[in-house]
C-alpha positions in Angstrom: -42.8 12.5 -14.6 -45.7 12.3 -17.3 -47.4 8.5 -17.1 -46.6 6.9 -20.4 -47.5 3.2 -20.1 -49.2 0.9 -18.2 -48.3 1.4 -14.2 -46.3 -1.5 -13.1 -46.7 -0.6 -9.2 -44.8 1.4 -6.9 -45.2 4.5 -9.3 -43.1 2.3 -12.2 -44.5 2.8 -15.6 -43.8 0.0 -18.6 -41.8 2.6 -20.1 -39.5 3.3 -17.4 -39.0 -0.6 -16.9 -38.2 -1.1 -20.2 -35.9 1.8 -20.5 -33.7 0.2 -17.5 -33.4 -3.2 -19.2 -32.3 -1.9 -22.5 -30.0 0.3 -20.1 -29.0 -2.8 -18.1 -28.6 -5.2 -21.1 -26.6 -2.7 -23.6 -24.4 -1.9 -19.8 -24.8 1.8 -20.0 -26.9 4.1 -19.4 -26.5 6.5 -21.9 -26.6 5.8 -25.5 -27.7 8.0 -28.7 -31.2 7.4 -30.0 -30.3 4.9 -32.8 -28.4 3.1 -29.9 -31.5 2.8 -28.0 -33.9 1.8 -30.5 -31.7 -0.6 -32.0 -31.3 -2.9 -28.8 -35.6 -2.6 -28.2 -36.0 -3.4 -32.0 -33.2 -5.6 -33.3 -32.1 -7.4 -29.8 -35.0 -7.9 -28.2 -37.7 -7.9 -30.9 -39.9 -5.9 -28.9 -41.2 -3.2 -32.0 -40.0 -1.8 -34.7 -37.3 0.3 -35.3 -39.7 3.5 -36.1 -41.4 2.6 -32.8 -38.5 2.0 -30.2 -37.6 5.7 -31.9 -41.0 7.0 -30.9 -40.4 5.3 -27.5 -37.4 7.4 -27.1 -39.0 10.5 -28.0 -41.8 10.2 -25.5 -39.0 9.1 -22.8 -37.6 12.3 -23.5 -40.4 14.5 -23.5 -41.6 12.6 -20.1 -38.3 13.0 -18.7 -37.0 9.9 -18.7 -33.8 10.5 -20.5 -31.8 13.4 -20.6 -29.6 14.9 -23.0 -25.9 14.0 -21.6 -22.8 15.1 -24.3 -24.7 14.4 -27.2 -26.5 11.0 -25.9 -29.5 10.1 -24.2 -28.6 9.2 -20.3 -31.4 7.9 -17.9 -32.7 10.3 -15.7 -33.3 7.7 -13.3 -30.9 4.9 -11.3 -31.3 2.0 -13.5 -30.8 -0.6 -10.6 -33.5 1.5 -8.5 -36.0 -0.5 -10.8 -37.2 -4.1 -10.4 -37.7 -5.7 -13.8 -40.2 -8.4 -13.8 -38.9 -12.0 -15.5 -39.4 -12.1 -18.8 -41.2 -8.6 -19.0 -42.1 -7.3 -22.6 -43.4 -4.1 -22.8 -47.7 -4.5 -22.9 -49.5 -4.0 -26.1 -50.8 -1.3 -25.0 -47.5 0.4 -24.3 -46.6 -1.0 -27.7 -49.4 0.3 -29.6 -48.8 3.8 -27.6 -45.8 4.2 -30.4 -47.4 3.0 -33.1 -46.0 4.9 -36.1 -49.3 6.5 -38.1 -49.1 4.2 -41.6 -47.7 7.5 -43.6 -45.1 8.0 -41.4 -44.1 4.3 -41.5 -44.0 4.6 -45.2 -41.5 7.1 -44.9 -39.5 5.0 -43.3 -37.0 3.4 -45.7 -36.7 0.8 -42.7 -39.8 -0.5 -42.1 -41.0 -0.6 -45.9 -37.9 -2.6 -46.8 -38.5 -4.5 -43.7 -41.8 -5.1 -44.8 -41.0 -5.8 -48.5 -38.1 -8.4 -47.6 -40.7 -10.2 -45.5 -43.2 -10.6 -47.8 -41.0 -11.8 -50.7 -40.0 -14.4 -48.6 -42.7 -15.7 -47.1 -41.1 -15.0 -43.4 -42.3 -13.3 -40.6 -40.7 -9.8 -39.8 -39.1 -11.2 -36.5 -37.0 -13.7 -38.4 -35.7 -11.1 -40.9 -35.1 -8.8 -38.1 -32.8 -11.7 -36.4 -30.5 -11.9 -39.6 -30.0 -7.8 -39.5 -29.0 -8.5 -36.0 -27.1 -11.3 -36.7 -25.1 -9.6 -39.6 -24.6 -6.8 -37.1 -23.3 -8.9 -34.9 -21.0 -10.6 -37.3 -19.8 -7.0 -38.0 -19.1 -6.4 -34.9 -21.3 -3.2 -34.4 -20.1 -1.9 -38.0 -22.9 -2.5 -39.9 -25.5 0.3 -39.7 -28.6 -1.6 -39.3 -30.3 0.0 -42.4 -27.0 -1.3 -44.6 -27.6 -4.6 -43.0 -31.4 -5.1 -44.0 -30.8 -4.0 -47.1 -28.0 -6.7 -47.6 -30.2 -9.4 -46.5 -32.6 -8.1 -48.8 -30.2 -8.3 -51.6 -29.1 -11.9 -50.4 -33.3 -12.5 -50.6 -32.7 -11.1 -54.1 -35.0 -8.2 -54.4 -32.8 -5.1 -56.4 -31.6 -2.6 -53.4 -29.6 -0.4 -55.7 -31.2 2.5 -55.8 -32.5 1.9 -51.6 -28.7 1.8 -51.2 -27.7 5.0 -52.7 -30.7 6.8 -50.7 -29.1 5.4 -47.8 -25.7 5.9 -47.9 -27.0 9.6 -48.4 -28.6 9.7 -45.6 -26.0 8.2 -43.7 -23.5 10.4 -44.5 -25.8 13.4 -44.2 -26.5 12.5 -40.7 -23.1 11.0 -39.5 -21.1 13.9 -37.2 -18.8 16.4 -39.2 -15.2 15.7 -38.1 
């Protein structure tokens, strides 16, 4: 198993510890990637959604998580690993998934998560608790991406034409049935 973050001891990278509580806090251990990123992004606030994505990806390519039906399942017992109180992954785990600027821009995500905090004057953890808490409302139904750009709408910034590019690229990536 490739290091990927900070050792915590006993041969336990950051990484690995915070792969088993999102594992233990979501109560499975296999989710798809959009599952796992959204519970290190929107739940806990720990990075942003491009990030906890590239977090995934390099817990894959380390081994980490496995490819299980179509999900990503931990390649490792979950309960085998302590989890220090009120752990947060480092910053320098954090910054290890850093997205490069350009590729952040290409994220329709982050730049409207950007542009909804700038035009009102609040910090990117507060808008990211109303996506959350819009999900929550939703009861999981709300893609997070539909949910930002609603409470970028209810901010008043115009998310027509952001909505249309999404709902394409929702549908475009949903499963064919």
């Amino acid at each position: 198993m490739a290091f990927m973050g900070r050792c915590l001891g006993g041969g336990v990278d950051e990484v690995q510890v915070a792969l088993a509580f999102v594992a233990r806090r979501a109560g499975r251990s296999a989710m798809d990637e959009a599952a796992w990123a959204h519970v290190m992004s929107l739940e806990l606030g720990w990075m942003a959604p491009a990030e906890a994505r590239a977090l995934v990806a390099r817990a894959v390519q380390a081994g980490l998580l496995r490819g299980e039906a179509g999900l990503w399942a931990l390649a490792f017992d979950a309960k085998s690993v302590t989890i220090p109180r009120g752990f947060r992954p480092s910053a320098a785990t954090q910054a290890a998934t850093q997205v490069p600027a350009a590729a952040a821009a290409e994220d329709p995500f982050v730049a409207w998560l950007g542009r909804v905090a700038a035009s009102t004057g609040r910090g990117q953890d507060e808008v990211l608790a109303d996506v959350a808490r819009l999900q929550d409302e939703s009861r999981g139904l709300l893609h997070a991406e539909a949910a930002l750009l609603r409470v970028a709408h209810m901010a008043g910034l115009d998310v027509r034409d952001a909505a249309a590019a999404a709902l394409t690229r929702l549908v475009a990536e949903s499963p064919a049935r």
